[in-house]
Every structure is written in structure tokens, then in C-alpha cells.
C-alpha positions as a LaTeX table, in Angstrom:
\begin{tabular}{lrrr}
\hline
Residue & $x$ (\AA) & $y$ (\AA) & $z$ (\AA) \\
\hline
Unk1 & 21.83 & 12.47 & 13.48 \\
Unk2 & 21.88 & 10.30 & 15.91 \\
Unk3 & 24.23 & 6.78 & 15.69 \\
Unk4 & 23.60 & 3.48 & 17.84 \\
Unk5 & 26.43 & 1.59 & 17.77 \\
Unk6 & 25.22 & $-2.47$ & 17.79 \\
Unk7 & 28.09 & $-5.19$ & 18.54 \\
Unk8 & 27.08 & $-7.41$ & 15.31 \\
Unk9 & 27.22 & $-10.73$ & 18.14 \\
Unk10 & 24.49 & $-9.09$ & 20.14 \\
Unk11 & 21.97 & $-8.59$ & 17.26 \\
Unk12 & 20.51 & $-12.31$ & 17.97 \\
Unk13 & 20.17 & $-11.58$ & 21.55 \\
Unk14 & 18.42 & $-8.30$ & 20.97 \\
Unk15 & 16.15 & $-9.92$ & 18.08 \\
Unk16 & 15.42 & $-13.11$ & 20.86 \\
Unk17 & 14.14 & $-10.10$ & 23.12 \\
Unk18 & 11.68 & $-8.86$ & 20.81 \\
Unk19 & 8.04 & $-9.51$ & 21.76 \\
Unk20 & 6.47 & $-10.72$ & 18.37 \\
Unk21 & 2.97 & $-11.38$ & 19.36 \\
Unk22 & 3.02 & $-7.22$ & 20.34 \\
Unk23 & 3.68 & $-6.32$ & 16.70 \\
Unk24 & 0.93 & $-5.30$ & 14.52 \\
Unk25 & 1.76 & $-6.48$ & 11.55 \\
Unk26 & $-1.25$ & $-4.83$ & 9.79 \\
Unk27 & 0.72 & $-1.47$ & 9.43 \\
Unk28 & 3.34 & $-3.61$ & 6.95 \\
Unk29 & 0.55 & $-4.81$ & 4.64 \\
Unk30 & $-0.05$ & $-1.52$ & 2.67 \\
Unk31 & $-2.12$ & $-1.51$ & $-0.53$ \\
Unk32 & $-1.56$ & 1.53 & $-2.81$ \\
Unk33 & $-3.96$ & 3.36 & $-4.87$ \\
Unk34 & $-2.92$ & 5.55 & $-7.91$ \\
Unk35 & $-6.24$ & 7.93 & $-8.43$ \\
Unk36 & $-7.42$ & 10.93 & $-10.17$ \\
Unk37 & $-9.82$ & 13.92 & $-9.84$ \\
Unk38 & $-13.81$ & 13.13 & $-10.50$ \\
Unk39 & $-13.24$ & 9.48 & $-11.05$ \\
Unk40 & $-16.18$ & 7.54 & $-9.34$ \\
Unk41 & $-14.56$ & 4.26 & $-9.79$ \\
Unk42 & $-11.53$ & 5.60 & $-7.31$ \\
Unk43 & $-14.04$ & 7.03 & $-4.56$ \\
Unk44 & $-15.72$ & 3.63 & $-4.68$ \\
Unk45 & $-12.25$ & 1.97 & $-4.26$ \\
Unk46 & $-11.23$ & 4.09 & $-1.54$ \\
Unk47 & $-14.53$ & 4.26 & 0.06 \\
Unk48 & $-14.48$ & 0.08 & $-0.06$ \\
Unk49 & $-10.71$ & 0.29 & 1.35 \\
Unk50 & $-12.09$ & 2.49 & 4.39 \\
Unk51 & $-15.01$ & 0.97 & 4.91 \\
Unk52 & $-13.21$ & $-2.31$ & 5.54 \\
Unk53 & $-10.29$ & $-0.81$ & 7.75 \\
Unk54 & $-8.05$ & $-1.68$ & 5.31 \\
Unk55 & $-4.58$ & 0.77 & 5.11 \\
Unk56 & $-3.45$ & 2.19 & 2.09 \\
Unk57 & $-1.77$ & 5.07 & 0.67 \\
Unk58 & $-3.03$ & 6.95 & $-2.25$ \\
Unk59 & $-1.13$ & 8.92 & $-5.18$ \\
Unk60 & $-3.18$ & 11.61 & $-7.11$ \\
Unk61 & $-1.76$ & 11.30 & $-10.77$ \\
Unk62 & $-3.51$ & 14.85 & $-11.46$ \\
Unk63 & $-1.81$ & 16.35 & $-8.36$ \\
Unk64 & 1.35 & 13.93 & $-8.35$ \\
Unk65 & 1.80 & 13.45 & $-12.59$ \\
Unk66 & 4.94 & 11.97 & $-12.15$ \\
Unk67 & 3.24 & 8.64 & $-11.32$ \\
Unk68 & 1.54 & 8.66 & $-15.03$ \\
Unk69 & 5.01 & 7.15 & $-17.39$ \\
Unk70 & 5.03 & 4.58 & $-14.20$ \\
Unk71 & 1.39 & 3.06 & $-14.64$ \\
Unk72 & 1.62 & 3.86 & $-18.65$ \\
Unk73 & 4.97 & 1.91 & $-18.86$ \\
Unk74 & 3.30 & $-1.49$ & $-16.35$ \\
Unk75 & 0.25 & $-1.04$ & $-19.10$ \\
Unk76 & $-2.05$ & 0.82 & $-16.89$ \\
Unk77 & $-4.35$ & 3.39 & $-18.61$ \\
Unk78 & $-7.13$ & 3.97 & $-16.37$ \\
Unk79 & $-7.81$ & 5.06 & $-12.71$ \\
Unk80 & $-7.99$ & 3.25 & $-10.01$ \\
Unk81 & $-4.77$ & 1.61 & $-10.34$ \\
Unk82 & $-4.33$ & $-0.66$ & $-7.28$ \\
Unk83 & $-1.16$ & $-2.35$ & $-6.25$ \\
Unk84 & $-1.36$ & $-5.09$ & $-3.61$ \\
Unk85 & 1.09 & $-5.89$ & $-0.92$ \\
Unk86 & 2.42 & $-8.97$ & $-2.66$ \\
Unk87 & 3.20 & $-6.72$ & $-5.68$ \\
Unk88 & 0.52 & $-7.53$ & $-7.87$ \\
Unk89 & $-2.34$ & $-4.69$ & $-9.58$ \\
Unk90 & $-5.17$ & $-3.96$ & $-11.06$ \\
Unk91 & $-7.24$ & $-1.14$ & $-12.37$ \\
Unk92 & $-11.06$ & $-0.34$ & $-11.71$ \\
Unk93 & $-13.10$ & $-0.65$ & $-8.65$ \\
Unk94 & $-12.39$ & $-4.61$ & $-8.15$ \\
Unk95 & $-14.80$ & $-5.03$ & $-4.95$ \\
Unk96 & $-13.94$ & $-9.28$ & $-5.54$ \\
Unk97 & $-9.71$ & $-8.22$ & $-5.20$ \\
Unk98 & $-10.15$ & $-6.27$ & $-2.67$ \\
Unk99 & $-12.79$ & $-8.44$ & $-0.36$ \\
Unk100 & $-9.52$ & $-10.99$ & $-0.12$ \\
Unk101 & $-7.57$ & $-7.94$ & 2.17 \\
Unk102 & $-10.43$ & $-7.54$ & 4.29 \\
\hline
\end{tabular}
């Protein structure tokens, strides 16, 4: 483990130093898809999501069932189930949701 030791004064001088317009903020906006085996309407969505460059991270519920009480409990009962940066979801291949990332 390695420790930096920061004096709290210099944090706004370090942050000043930082070269925004470098950063690419495109690996912050991450879009998650919950899928399952054989569903076509999750290969569309992820096939959409790829086709368009846009990032996202995907959660099998058949390989990764602990996600299932999660959707059940936020009302979810079909696949796709996909959560936007900004924290909102939806289920089923949405093409008109998604065009807004790309």
C-alpha cells in the first residue's frame, strides 16, 4: 500500500495545475445494462450501445443472480434493464433513450 501524504493547503494549487481540457470525460459517463441469456431485446441494446461508441458495463442476472432482488425490488421484471448515468432506467431495447447518449 502505498500512502501520499498531501498538505490539505496545497490541494488548490495541485487542482489549479490540472489540465481540464486533457480529461476525457466520456470514461465517467457509464450506462449499465442488467441482461440475460437468449434475450434478443439485450443483444439489440448492446449491439445499439456499441454501435454508437457508447461505454457501458453489463451484469448477466443468469451468471451474476444476485442482481435479480435489486431490479425486482426498483420494479424491474424484464431484461434489458438499463440504468443511465444520471440515475434514471428503463427496460427493453429503447433505441429513442438511448439515441440521446449518442
Amino acid at each position: 500500500m502505498v500512502l501520499f501524504l498531501i498538505d490539505f493547503f496545497d490541494i488548490p494549487a495541485i487542482l489549479s495545475n490540472i489540465n481540464y481540457e486533457l480529461i476525457s470525460w466520456e470514461v465517467f459517463i457509464m450506462v449499465t445494462v442488467f441482461s440475460k441469456n437468449n434475450c434478443i431485446q439485450c443483444k439489440m441494446t448492446k449491439k445499439f450501445l456499441q454501435q454508437h461508441q457508447i461505454n457501458f458495463v453489463e451484469h448477466n442476472i443468469d451468471e451474476q443472480p444476485e442482481y435479480v432482488d435489486q431490479l425486482k425490488a426498483a420494479g424491474f421484471l424484464a431484461t434489458p434493464v438499463v440504468k443511465l448515468p444520471n440515475g434514471s432506467a428503463f427496460s427493453g431495447f429503447r433505441p429513442d433513450r438511448l439515441q440521446a447518449l449518442a
